[in-house]
N, C-alpha and C positions, 0 to 999 in steps of 0.2 A: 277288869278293874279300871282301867284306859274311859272305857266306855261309862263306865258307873260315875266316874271323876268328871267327862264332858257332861255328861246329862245334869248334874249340879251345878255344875257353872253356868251352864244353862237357863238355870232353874235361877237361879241367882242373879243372873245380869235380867232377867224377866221382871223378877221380884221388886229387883231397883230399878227405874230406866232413867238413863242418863239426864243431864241437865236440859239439853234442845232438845229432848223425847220429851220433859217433863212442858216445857216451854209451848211447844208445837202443841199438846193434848190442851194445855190451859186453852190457847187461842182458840183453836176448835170448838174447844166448848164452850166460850164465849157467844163463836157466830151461832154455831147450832142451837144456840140457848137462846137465842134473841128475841123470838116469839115471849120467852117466860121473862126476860129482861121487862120487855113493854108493856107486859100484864103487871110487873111489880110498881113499875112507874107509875101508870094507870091509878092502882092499888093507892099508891103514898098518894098521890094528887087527891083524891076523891076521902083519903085520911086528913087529911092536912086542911083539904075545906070542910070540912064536916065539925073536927075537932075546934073552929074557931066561929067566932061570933060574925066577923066580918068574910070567912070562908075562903077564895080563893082571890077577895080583893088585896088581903093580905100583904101577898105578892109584892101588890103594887104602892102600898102606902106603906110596906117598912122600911125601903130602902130609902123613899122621901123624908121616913122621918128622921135616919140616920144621916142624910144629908145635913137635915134642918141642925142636928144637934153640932155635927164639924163647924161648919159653915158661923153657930154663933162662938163657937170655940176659941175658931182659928181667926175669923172678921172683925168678930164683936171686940172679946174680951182682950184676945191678943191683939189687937191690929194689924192683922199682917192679910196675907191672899194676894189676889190679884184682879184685873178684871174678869168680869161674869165668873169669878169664886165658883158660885154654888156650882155652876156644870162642869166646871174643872173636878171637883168632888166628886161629884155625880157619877163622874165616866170612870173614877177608880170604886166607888162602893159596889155600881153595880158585878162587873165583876169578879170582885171579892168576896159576895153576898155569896155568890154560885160556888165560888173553891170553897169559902168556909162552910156552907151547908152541906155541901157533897162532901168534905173531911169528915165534919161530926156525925151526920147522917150512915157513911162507910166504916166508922171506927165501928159503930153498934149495929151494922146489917147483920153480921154473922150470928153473934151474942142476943140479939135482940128473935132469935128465929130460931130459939135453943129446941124448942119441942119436934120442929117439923125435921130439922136436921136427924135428929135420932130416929123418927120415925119413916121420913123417907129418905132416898139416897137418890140425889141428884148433884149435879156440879155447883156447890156453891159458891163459884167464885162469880158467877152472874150477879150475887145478890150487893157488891160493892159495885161492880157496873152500874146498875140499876139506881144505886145512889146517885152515881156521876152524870147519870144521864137527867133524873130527877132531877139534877142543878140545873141542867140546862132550862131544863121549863120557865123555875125562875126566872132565869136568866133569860127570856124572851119575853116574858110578865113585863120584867124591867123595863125594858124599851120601849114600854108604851107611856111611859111616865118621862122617859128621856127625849122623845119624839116630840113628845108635848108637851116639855119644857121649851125644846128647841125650835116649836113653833110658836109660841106663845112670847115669850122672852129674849131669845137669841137666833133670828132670822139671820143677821150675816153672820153665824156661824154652819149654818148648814152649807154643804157642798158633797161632792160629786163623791168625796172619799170614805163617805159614810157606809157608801155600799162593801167597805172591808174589813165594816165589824167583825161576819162572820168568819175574815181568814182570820186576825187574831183568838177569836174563839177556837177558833181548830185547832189553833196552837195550843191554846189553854187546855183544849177537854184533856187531848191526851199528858198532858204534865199531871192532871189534877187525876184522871184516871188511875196514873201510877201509884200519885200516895196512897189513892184511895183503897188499890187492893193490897197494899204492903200491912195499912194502917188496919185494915178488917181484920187479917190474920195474926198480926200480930196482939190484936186487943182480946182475943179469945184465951191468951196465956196473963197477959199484963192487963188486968180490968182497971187499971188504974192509968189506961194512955187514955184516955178521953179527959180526965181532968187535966192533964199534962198538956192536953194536944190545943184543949181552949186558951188558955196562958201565953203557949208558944206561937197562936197563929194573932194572939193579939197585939203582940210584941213586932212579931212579923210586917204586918199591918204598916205600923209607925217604923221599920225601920227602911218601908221601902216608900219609893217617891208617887204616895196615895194623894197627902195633904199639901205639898209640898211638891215642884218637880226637879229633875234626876241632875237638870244643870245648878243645882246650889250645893252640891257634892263637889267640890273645886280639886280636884287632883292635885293641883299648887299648896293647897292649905289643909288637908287632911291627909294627905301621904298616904299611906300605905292600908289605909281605912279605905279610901277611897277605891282603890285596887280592891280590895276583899269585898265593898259593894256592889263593884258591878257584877260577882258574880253570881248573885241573888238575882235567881230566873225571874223575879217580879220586875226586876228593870225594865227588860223588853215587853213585859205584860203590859202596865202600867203607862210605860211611853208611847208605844201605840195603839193605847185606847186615848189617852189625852191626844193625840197627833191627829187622828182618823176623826175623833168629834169635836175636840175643845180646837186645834188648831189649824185643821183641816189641811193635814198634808199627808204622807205618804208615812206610812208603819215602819218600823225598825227592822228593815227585812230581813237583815247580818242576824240580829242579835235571837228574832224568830228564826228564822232557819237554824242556826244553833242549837235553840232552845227545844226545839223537834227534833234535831235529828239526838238529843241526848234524851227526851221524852223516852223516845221508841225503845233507848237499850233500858232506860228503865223500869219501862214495861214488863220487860223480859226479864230483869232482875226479879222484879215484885209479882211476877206469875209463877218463877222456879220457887220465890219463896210462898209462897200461897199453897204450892202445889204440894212443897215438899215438908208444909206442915199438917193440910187439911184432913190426912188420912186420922190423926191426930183429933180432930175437932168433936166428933162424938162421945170421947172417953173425955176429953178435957168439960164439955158441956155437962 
């Protein structure tokens, strides 16, 4: 009997495997998947120019025209900005453009791939990566429209600090990563977070320092707002990408470091919940 009792408990701590069992199998399949990750990017790139008239120029002339639309917003009609405005903008749209497409793109990787999930069985938790890394492309398209602004129009704004774009980005992939595989799994039960999620990142947007920057948030004059602002992860986003291009100094490396080392457990939140829903995802589809 002894024996009959271990071999099911057995049987049962096997069945469920713990939380950093579940955590550690996500990761791995992650790396191991990453051949299929590249092919999916691959895939959306070659979708994304195909499906549009202007193809994978795209890219590069949405985010100017988004610029152009602030820019007469905030300049024009409002009067307000600052000097060289439009690259002030510039350096929070681009990106923004990369989180909010890897958001909406990962809400619908899972849902949008209903047929092959049932029929074959592989680790879908690649297929929200795959989103997040898809932003990235964008988000190097961009640059060549920022580069060339910054040649063309704001020569003494170029400087040496430009070379640490890509550690801000580093910051960013894995923050944007996180939502993105929380936001996959979750939208396979709630098909209605994708409307929710457009609203809420447009909101987001305007509450953090995109149009505007972070020192007109006065701690002296908005109290306890102010405290609750900073702790919107876009602060350090947003400040040094305007710091590194528009004012050419050195990134918020407190607020990044922070910001990463709270990315990485959230990683590991949004892969235990991925993981300890997706057995889930065939009967839900």
């Amino acid at each position: 009997m002894a024996t009959t009792t271990g071999t099911v408990r057995r049987i049962k701590t096997q069945a469920r495997p713990g939380p950093l069992q579940l955590v550690g199998e996500g990761l791995r399949e992650i790396w191991s998947r990453r051949q299929l990750a590249r092919y999916l990017v691959q895939a959306d790139m070659i979708k994304h120019g195909a499906n549009t008239v202007l193809g994978n120029i795209w890219w590069i002339l949405d985010p100017l025209l988004q610029m152009a639309i602030y820019v007469i917003f905030v300049s024009v009609i409002l009067k307000r900005g600052g000097p060289d405005y439009p690259l002030f903008v510039f350096a929070a749209i681009l990106p923004w453009k990369w989180f909010s497409t890897s958001i909406n793109d990962a809400i619908l990787s899972v849902t949008s791939r209903e047929s092959i999930i049932k029929q074959v069985k592989f680790p879908t938790i690649v297929l929200p990566v795959a989103a997040t890394v898809s932003g990235v492309v964008s988000f190097v398209f961009g640059l060549i429209p920022l580069f060339g602004m910054m040649i063309a129009f704001y020569g003494d704004r170029i400087t040496p600090y430009l070379v640490l774009i890509p550690v801000v980005a580093f910051v960013q992939f894995f923050f944007t990563l996180s939502l993105c595989i929380v936001c996959a799994s979750i939208n396979v039960f709630f098909r209605d977070l994708g409307n929710l999620a457009r609203h809420f990142i447009r909101l987001w947007f305007y509450l953090s320092p995109a149009l505007y920057g972070g020192s007109e948030i006065d701690p002296n004059k908005y109290g306890v707002i102010a405290q609750i602002y900073k702790l919107n992860p876009w602060v350090p986003l947003f400040e040094s990408y305007h710091n590194v291009i528009y004012n050419g100094t050195f990134p918020d490396w407190a607020g990044l470091g922070a910001l990463l080392a709270v990315s990485f457990g959230l990683i590991a939140i949004a892969t235990l919940i991925f993981k300890r829903l997706e057995p889930a995802f065939a009967k839900i589809l």
